[in-house]
C-alpha positions as CSV (number, residue, x, y, z in Angstrom):
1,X,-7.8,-14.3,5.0
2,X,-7.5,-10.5,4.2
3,X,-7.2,-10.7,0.2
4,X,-10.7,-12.9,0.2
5,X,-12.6,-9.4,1.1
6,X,-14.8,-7.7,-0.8
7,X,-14.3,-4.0,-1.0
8,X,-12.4,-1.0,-2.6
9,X,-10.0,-0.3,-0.2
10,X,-8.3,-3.3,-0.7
11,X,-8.9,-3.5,-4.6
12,X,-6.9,-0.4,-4.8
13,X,-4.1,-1.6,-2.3
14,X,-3.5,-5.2,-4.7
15,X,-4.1,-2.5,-7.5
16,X,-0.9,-0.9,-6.3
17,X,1.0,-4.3,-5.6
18,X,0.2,-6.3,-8.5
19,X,2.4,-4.5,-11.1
20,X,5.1,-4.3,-8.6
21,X,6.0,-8.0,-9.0
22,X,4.9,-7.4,-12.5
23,X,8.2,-5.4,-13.1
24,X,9.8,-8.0,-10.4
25,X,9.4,-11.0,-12.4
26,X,10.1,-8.9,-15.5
27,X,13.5,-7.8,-13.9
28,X,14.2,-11.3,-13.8
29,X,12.8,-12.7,-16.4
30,X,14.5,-10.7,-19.1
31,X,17.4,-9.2,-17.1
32,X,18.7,-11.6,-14.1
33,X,21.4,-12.5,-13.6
34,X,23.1,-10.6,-16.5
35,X,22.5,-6.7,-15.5
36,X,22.1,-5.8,-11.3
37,X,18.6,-4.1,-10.6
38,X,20.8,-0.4,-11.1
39,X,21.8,-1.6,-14.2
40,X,18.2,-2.8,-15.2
41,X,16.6,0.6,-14.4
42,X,19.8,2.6,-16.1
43,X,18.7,0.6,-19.4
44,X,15.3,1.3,-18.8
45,X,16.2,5.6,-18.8
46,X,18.4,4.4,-21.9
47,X,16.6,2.5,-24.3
48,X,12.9,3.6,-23.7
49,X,11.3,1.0,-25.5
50,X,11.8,-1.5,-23.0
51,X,9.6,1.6,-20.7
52,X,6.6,0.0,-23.0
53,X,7.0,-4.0,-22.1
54,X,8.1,-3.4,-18.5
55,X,4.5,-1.3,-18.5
56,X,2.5,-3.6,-20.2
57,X,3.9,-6.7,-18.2
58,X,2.9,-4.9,-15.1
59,X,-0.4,-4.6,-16.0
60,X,-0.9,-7.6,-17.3
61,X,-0.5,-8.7,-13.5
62,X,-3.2,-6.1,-12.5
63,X,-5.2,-8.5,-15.8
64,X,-4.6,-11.2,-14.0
65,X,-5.6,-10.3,-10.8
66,X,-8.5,-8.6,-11.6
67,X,-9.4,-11.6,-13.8
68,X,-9.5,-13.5,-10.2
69,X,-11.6,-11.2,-8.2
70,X,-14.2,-10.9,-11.4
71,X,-14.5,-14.4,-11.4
72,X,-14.6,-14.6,-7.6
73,X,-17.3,-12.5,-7.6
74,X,-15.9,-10.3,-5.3
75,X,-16.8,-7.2,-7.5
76,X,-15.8,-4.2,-5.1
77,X,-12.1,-5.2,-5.2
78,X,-11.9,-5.6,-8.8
79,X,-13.8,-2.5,-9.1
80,X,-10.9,-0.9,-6.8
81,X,-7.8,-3.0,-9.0
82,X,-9.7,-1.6,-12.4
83,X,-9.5,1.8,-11.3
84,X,-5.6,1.6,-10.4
85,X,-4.9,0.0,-13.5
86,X,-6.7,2.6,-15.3
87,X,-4.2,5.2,-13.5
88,X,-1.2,3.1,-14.1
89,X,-2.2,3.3,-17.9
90,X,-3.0,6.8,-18.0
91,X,0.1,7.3,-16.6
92,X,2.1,5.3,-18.4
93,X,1.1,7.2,-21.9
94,X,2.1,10.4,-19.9
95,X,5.5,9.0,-19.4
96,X,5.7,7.7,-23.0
97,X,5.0,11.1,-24.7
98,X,7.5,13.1,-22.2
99,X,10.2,10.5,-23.0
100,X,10.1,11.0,-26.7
C-alpha cells in the first residue's frame, strides 16, 4: 500500500491532507447540521476566534499522523508531515496577526 512508504514526498502529500479532514471533522463536529459549509466558513471570517480551534484541530490531525509514521518507524514521511505542519503553523500565526 502507498501510505506504508517511506519517504518525503509522500510525508508532505499526507502533510497537506491530514488537516483537511481536520477542519472536515471539525465542520461537523461543532457545526453540522445547524450552519451549511458557506455558513461555517462566513462565521469563521466573522468571529475569528473560532480561526484558532479550527487551526489547532487541523493540526492536531497532522499530531496524529505524524505520531503513526514516528512510531512506525518510517522516519522520512514523518520527517516530510513535520515540515508541513511547521508551515501550516507558521502560517497560521500570519493569518492570526493580519486578522486582528
Amino acid at each position: 500500500m502507498i501510505l506504508q512508504k517511506d519517504n518525503l514526498r509522500l510525508g508532505l502529500v499526507v502533510g497537506v491532507i491530514a488537516p483537511l479532514f481536520g477542519m472536515v471533522i471539525y465542520y461537523f463536529w461543532k457545526f453540522f447540521p445547524t450552519f451549511s459549509i458557506g455558513d461555517f466558513l462566513h462565521v469563521l471570517v466573522v468571529q475569528k476566534t473560532l480561526i484558532t480551534a479550527l487551526i489547532s484541530f487541523s493540526l492536531l490531525a497532522n499530531a496524529v499522523v505524524f505520531t503513526l509514521y514516528i512510531n512506525t518507524r518510517r522516519d522520512r514521511t514523518a520527517k516530510g508531515i513535520f515540515i508541513i505542519t511547521c508551515i501550516y503553523a507558521v502560517a497560521a500565526f500570519v493569518l492570526k496577526m493580519f486578522l486582528r
